[in-house]
BANU-859605 format. One record per residue (C-alpha): y, z, x. Coordinates in steps of 0.05 Angstrom, whole numbers, plus 32768, in hexadecimal, padded with zeros to 4 digits. Layout:
BANU-859605
REC,Y,Z,X $
...
END
This chain:
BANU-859605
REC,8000,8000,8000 $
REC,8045,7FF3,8016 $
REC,807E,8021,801E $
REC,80A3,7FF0,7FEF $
REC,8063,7FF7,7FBB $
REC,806C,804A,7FC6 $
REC,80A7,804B,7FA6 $
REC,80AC,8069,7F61 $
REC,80C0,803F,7F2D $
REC,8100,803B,7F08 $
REC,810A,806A,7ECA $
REC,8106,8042,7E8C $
REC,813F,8060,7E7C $
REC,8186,8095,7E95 $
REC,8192,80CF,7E68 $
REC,81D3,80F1,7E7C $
REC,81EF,8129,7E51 $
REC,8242,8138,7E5F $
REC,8287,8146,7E3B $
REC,82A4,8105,7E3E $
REC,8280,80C1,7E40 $
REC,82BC,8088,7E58 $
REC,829B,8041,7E35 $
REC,82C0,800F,7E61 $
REC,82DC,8001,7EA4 $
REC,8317,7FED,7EA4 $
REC,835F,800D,7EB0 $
REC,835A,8031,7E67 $
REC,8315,8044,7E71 $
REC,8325,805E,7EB8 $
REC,836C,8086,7EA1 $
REC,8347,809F,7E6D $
REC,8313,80BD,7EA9 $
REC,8341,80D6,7ED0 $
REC,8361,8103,7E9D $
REC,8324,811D,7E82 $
REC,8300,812E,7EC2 $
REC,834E,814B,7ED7 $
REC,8334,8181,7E9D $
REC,82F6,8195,7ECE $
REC,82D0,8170,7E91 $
REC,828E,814F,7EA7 $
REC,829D,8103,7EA1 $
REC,826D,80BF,7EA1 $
REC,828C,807D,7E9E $
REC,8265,803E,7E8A $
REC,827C,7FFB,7E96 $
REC,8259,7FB3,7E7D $
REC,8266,7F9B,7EC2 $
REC,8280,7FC0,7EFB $
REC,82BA,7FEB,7EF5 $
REC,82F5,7FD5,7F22 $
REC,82E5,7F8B,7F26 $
REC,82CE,7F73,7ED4 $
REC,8305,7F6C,7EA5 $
REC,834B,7F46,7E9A $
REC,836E,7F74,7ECC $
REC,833D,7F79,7F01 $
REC,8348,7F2E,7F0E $
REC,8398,7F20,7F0F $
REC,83E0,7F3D,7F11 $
REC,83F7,7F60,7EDB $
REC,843B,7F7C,7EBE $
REC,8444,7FC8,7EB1 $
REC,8477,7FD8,7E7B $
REC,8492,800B,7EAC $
REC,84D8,8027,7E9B $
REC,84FE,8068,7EB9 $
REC,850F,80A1,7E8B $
REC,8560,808A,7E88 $
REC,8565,808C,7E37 $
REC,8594,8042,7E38 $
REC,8556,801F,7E65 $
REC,8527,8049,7E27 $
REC,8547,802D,7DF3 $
REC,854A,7FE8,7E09 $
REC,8506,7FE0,7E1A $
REC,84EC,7FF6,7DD7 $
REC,851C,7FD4,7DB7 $
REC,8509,7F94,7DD6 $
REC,84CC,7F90,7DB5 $
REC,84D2,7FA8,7D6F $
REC,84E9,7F69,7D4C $
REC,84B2,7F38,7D75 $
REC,847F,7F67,7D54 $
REC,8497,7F66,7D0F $
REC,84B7,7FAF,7D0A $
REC,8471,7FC9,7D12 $
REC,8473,7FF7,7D51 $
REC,8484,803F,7D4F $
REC,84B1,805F,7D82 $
REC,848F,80A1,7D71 $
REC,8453,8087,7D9F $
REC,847B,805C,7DC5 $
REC,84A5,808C,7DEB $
REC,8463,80B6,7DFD $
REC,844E,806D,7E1B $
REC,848E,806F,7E44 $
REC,8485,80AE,7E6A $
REC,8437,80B0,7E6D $
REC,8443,806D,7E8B $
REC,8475,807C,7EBA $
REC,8450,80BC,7ED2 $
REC,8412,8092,7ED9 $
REC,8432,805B,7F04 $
REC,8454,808C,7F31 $
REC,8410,80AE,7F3E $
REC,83F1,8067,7F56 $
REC,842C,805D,7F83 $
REC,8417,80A7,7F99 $
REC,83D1,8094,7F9F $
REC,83EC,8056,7FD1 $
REC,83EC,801E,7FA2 $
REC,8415,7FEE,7FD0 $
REC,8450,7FE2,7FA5 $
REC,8480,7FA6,7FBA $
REC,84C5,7FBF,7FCD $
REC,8504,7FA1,7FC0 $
REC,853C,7F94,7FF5 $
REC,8551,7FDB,7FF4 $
REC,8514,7FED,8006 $
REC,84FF,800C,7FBB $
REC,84B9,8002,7F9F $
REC,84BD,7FD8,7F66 $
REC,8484,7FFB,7F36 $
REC,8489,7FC4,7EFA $
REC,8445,7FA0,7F12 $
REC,8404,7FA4,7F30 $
REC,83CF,7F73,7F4E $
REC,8394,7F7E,7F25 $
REC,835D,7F81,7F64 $
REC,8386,7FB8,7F89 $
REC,8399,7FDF,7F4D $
REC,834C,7FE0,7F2E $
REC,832E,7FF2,7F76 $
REC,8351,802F,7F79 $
REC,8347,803A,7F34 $
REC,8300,8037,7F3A $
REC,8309,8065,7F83 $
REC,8333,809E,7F5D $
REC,82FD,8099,7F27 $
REC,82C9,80A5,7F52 $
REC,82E3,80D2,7F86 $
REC,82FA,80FC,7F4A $
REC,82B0,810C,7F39 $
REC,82A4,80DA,7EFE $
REC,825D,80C3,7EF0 $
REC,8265,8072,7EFA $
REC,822B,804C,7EDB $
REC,8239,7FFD,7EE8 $
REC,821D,7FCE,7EC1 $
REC,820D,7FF3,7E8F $
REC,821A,7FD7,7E51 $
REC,822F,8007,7E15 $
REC,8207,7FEC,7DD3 $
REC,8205,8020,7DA6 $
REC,8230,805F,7D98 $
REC,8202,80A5,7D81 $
REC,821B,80C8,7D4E $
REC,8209,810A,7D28 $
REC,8220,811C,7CF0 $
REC,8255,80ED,7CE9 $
REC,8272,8103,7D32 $
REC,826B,80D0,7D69 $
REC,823B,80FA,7DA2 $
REC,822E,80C3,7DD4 $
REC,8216,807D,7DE1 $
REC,81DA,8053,7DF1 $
REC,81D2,8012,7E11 $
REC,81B3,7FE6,7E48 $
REC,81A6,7FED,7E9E $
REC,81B6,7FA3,7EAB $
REC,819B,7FA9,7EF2 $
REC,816E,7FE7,7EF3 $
REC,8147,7FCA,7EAE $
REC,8145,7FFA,7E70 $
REC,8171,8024,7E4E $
REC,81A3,8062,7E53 $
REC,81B8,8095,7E1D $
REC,81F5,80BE,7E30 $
REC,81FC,80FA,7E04 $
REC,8247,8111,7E00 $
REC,8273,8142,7DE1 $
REC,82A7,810D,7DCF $
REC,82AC,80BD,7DDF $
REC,82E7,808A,7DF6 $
REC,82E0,804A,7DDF $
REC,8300,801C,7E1B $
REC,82D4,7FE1,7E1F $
REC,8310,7FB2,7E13 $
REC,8329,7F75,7DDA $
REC,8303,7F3A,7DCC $
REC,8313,7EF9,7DED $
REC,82D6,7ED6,7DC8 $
REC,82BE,7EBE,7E13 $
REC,82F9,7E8A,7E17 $
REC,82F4,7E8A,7E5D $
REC,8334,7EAA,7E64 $
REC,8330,7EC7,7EA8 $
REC,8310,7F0B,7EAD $
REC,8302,7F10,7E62 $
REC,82BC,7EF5,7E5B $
REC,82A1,7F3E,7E54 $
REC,82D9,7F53,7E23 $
REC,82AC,7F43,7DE1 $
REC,82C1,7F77,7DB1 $
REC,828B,7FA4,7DB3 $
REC,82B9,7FE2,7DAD $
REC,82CA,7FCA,7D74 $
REC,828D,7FBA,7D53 $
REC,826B,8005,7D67 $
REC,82AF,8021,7D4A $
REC,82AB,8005,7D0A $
REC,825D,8012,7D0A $
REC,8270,805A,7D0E $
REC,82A0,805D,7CDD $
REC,82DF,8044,7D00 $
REC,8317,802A,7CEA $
REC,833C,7FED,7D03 $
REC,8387,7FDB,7D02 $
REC,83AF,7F9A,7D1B $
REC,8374,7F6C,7D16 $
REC,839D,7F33,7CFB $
REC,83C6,7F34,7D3E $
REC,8396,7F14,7D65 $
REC,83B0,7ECB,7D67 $
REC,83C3,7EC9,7DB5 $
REC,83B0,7E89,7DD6 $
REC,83C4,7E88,7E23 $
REC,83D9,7E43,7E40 $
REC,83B0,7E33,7E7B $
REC,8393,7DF1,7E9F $
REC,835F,7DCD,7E7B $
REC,8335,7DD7,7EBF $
REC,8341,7E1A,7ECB $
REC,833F,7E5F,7EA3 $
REC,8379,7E82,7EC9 $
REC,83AC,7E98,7E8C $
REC,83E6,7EB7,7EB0 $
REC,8415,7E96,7E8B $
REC,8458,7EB4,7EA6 $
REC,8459,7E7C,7EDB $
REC,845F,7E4E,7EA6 $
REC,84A7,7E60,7EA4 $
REC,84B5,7E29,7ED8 $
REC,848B,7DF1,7EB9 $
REC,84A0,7DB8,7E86 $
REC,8472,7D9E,7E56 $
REC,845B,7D4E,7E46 $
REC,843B,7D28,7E1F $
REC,8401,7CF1,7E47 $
REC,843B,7CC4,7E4D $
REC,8460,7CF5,7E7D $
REC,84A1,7D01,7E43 $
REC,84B5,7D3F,7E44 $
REC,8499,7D6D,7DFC $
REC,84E5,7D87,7DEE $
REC,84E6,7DD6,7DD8 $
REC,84A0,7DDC,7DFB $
REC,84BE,7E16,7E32 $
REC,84EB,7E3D,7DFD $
REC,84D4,7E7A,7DE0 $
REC,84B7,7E4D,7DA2 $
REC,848C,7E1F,7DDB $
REC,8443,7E35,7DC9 $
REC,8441,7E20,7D86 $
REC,8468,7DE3,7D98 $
REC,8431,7DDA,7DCC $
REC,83FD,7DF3,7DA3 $
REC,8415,7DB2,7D66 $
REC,8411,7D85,7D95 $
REC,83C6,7D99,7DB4 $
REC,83B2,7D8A,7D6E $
REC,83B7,7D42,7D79 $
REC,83C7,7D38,7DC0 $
REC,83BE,7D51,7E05 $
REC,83F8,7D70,7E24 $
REC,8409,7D7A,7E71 $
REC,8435,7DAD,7E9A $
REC,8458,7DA0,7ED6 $
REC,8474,7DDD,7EF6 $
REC,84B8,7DB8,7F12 $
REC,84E8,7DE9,7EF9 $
REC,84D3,7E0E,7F3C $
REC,84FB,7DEA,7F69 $
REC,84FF,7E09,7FAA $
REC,84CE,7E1A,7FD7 $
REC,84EF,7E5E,7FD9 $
REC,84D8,7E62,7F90 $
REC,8495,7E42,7F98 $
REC,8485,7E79,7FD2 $
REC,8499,7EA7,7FA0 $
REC,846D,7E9A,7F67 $
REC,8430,7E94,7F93 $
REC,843F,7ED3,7FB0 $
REC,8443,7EEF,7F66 $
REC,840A,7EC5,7F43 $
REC,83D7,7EB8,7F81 $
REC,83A1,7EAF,7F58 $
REC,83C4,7E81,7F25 $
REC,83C2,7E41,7F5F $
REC,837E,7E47,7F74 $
REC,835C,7E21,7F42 $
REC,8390,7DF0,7F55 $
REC,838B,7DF0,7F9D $
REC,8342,7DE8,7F9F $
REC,834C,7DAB,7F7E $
REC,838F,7D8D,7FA4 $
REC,83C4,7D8F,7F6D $
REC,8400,7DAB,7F70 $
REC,841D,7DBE,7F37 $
REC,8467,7DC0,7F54 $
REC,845C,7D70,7F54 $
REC,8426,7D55,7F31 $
REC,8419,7D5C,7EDD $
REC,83D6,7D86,7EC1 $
REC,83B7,7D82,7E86 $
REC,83BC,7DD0,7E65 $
REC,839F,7DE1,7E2E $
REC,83A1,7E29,7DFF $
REC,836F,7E59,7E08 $
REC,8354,7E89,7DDB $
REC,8369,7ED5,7DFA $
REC,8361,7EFA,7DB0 $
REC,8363,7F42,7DA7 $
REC,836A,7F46,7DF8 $
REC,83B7,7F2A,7DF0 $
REC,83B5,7F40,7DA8 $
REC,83CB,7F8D,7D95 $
REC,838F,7F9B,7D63 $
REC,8356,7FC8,7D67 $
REC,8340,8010,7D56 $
REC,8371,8030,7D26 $
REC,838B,806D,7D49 $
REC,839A,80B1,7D21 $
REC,83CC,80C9,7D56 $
REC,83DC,80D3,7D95 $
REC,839D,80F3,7DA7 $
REC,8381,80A4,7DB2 $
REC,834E,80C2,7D7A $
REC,832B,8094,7D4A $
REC,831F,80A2,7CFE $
REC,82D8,80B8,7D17 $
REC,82D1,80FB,7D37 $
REC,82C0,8102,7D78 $
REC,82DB,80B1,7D8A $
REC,8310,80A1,7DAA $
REC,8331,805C,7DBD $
REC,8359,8040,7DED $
REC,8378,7FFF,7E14 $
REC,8367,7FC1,7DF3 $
REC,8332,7FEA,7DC5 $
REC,8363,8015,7DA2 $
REC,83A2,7FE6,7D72 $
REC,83E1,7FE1,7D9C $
REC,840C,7FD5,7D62 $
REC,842D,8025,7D71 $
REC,8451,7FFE,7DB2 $
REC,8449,7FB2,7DAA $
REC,844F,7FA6,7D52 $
REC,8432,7F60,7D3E $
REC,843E,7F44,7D81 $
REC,841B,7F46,7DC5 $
REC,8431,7F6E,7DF8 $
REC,8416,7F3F,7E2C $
REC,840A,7F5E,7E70 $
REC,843F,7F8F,7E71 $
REC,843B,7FBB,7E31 $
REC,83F0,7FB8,7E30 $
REC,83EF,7FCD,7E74 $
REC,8415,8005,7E63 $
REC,83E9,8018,7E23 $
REC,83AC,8019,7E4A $
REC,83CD,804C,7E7D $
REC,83E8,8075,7E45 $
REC,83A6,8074,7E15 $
REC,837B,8078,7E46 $
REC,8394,80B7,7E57 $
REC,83A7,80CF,7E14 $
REC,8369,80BF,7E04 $
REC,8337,80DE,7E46 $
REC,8368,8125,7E30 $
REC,8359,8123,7DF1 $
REC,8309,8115,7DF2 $
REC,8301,8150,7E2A $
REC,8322,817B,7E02 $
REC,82FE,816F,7DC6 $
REC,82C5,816B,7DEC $
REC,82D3,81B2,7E0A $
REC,82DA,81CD,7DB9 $
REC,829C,81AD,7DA8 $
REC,826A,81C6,7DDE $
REC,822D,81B8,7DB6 $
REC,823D,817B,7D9A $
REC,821C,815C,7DE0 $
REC,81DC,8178,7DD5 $
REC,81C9,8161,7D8F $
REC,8194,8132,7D84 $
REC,81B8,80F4,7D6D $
REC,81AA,80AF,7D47 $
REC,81C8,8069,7D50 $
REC,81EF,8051,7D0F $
REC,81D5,8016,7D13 $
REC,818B,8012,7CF6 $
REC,815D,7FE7,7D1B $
REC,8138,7FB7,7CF1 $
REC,8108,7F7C,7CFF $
REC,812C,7F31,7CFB $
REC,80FD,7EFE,7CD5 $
REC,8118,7ECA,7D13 $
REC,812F,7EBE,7D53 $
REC,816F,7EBA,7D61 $
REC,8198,7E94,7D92 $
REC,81D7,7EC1,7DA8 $
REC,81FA,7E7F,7DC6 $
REC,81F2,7E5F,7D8D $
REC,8211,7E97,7D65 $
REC,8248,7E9D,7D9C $
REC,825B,7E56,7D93 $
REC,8256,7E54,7D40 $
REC,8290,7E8D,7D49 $
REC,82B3,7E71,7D86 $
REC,82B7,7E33,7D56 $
REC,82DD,7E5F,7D25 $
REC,830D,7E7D,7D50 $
REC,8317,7E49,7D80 $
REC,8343,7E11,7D5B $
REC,8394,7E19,7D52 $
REC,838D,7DFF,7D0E $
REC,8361,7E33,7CF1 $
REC,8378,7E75,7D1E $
REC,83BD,7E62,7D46 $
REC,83D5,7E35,7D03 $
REC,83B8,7E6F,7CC5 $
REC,83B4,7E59,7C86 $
REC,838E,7E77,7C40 $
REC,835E,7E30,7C42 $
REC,8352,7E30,7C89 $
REC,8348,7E74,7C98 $
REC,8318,7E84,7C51 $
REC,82EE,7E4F,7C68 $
REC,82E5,7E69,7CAA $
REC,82DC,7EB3,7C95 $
REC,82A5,7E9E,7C61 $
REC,8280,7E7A,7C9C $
REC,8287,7EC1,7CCB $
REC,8271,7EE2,7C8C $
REC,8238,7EBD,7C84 $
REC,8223,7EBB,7CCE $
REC,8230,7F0C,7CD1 $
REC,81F8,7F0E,7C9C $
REC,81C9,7EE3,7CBF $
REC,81D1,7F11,7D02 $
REC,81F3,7F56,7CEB $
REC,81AD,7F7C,7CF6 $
REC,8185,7F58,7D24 $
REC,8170,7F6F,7D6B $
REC,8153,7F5A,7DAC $
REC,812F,7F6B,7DE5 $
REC,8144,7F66,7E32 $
REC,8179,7F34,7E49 $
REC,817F,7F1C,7E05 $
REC,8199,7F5D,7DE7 $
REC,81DA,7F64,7E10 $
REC,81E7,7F11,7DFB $
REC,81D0,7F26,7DAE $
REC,81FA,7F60,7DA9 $
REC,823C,7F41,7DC6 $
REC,8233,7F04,7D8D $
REC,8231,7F3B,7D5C $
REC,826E,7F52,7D75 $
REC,8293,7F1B,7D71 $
REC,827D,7F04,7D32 $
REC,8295,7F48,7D17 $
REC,82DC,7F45,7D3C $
REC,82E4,7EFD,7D21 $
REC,82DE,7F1A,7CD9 $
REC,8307,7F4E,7CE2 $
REC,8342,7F25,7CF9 $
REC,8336,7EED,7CC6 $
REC,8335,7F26,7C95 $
REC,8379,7F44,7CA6 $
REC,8394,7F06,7CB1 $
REC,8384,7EE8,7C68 $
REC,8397,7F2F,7C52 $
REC,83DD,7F1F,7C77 $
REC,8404,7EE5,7C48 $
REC,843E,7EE7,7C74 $
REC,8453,7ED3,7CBD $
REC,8463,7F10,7CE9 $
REC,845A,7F15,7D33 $
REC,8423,7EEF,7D51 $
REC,83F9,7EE2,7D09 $
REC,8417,7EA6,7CF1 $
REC,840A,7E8C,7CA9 $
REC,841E,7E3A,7C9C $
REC,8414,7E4C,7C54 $
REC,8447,7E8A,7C5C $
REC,8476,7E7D,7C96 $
REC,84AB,7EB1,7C87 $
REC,849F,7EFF,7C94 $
REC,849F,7F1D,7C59 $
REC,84CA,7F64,7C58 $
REC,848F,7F7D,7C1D $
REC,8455,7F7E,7C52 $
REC,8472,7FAD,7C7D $
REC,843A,7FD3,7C86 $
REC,83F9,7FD3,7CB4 $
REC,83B6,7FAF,7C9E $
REC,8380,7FE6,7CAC $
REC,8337,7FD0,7CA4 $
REC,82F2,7FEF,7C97 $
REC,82A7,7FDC,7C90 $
REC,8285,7FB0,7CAB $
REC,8256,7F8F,7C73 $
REC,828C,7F99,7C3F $
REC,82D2,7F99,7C64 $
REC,8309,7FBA,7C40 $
REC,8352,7FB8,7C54 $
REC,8387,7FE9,7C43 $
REC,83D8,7FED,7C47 $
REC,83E7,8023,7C79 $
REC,843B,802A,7C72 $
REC,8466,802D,7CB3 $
REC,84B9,8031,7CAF $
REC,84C4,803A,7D00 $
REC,8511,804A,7D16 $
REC,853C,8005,7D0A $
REC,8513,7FE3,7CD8 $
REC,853F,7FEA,7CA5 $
REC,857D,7FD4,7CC6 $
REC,8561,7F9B,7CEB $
REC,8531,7F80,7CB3 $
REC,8545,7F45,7C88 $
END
């Protein structure tokens, strides 16, 4: 026998019993570490992939809504916002944001983040490179004393009860499964970009929000979830900003007028719906400027440089691509600051949790998403350890999956039930361009494939692939829901049928179920609304 033969074999499965079980990786999920293991709570983080280099952030530069505490510099930065988002963000949460943000960025820059400096020699603190900023991340997490299982996929949340009191899912590498049992649960496994390709987002399914609602969640902002990023028809890099500097043209190189104002995606997004359309970054017209923006967006020219263009001189073909609930601002409904969930014991954050309390109706891009994920995360890590810590025993009880485990008549293929929904969601005229025909139609086709697929299950490999469909079959419906529920235009949900925002639906769309999904009115009159509203 060999040593190699001598070895024991593998568990079939982890069972790890501590306060606060983290479900995702990335800068929420890791915050939201952090805090609670700042508590002296015991703390396990599980990631899909591997925490510090999966996700949107990991893999490009990001904004940080960062803003000092001088009350003029406050005020404009909330202020900036509210009418882009419909009047739907709440100052109540969003000055919280402010200074957990700012607190939170001055620590990285304590930690040694390398912040650029201006000419006076000051760190400038408004952005980070995603690689840096998620590998220390991931070393803080760690050093602090937090349980990291990579790919580990999250499947299933326990519950007892009624409480959330863990999860269960899949060893990608090892083989088999894992069960943590926890005193209280953070959701931060990120939107749903509906695999688009976008860069970094192919793991960013939804399946936060499809064990939320399983438990008993609710969700809020689901009709917000129309953001399309322009990138290259070659490429999936979708850091947009640089498009500042480009004009836009149709095959015959003349130039699509209005295409770079603040109105330019849907004017680009018409136009993709019966021609291509090109980009030509020329409005950078120094090298000064050029050096600049490659210092900035590195990543954005390497698809480019591999293949010889450059897009200072020469015209691409861009297309717009499908980000979701990622650039979106729905998600988990949130009963207050604690980042908790309508479910006890559960608690959301980053892309997981609705950013409507800072962003409205419209995205918040890199920068106010960045922020929420600092903020939540942490709001959220404090608040589960010290539930957690009230509920000692709630760890130790012998829990059940809510969703029942039945046998399926026939096999199912998961990329063909990826691509029935991506065929849903993908096209401008049924989810950039809403209307009540277009998007009915759509939502009785998710309905009908949620039926086909709502309780099957798989073994091995196939299970993670199954279970991600599911997913985003159930996100699909939510936001078709919301969005049919929604006869007006406000923020990012535009309705041809109802292009004018409509003073009488100012209110929040909060859903539940998953078989039968209800929506509700939930009322919001934020500071201003009534003085700037038409």
């Amino acid at each position: 026998m060999s040593p190699q033969d001598a070895r024991p074999a593998p568990l079939a499965a982890t069972e790890i019993t501590c306060d606060v079980l983290v479900i995702g990786g990335g800068p929420a999920g890791c915050w939201a570490a952090l805090e609670a293991v700042g508590t002296q709570a015991k703390v396990v983080l599980v990631d899909k992939g591997y925490c510090g280099s999966s996700g949107a952030t990991a893999s490009a530069g990001t904004q940080i809504w960062y803003v000092p505490p001088d009350p003029a510099e406050r005020e404009t930065a909330m202020a900036s916002r509210e009418a882009m988002g419909g009047y739907l963000s709440d100052r109540a949460w969003m000055v919280p944001v402010l200074d957990k943000t700012f607190e939170s960025v001055n620590r990285l820059a304590d930690w040694g983040y390398p912040f650029p400096r201006n000419e006076e020699g000051e760190q400038q603190r408004i952005s980070v490179q995603g690689p840096e900023y998620m590998r220390l991340l991931r070393r803080r997490v760690k050093n602090a004393g937090v349980t990291i299982l990579d790919h580990h996929p999250a499947m299933h949340l326990l519950t007892d009860d009624g409480a959330v009191v863990g999860a269960s899912g899949l060893r990608r590498q090892a083989g088999g499964q894992w069960t943590v049992r926890a005193g209280a649960v953070v959701l931060a496994a990120g939107g749903c970009a509906f695999m688009s390709k976008a860069l970094g987002c192919d793991v960013l399914t939804g399946d936060g929000y499809l064990m939320g609602a399983e438990a008993g969640a609710e969700l809020s902002g689901m009709e917000f979830s129309s953001a399309y990023a322009i990138s290259p028809a070659f490429a999936s890099i979708t850091k947009t900003a640089l498009y500042r500097f480009a004009q836009f043209y149709r095959k015959d190189e003349s130039v699509i007028e209005g295409a770079g104002s603040a109105r330019g995606r849907s004017i680009i997004a018409r136009m993709l719906l019966c021609e291509p359309v090109y980009a030509r970054l020329d409005l950078a017209e120094t090298e000064e400027v050029r050096a600049i923006l490659r210092r900035a967006q590195p990543n954005f020219f390497v698809p480019f440089d591999r293949r010889g263009i450059d897009p200072f001189t020469e015209f691409f073909e861009v297309k717009l691509r499908l980000e979701g609930t990622v650039r979106g601002t729905g998600g988990l409904r949130l009963t207050g600051l604690d980042c908790a969930t309508t479910v006890t014991g559960l608690y959301a954050a980053g892309d997981n949790a609705t950013r409507e309390p800072i962003c409205g109706g419209f995205t918040g891009g890199g920068s106010h998403n960045a922020a929420w994920a600092i903020a939540s995360g942490a709001f959220a890590g404090a608040s589960a350890a010290a539930f957690a810590r009230d509920n000692t025993g709630a760890a130790n009880k012998p829990p059940v999956a809510p969703l029942p485990v039945v046998n399926q008549p026939r096999t199912l293929d998961p990329q063909a039930i990826i691509k029935a929904v991506q065929d849903e969601v993908f096209p401008l005229d049924i989810n950039y361009f809403r209307t009540h025909a277009g998007l009915s139609a759509s939502l009785k086709r998710l309905d009908d494939l949620w039926e086909g697929i709502a309780t099957a299950t798989a073994d091995g490999a196939t299970a993670l692939q199954l279970r991600q469909a599911q997913a985003m079959v159930a996100t699909a419906r939510f936001m078709y829901r919301a969005a049919l529920a929604r006869t007006e235009t406000r923020g990012m949900h535009r309705r041809d049928d109802y292009p004018r925002q409509d003073p009488a639906q100012h209110h929040r769309l909060v859903l539940r179920g998953l078989e039968a999904i209800v929506v509700r009115q939930e009322p919001v009159r934020p500071a201003g609304y009534a003085e700037a509203a038409e």
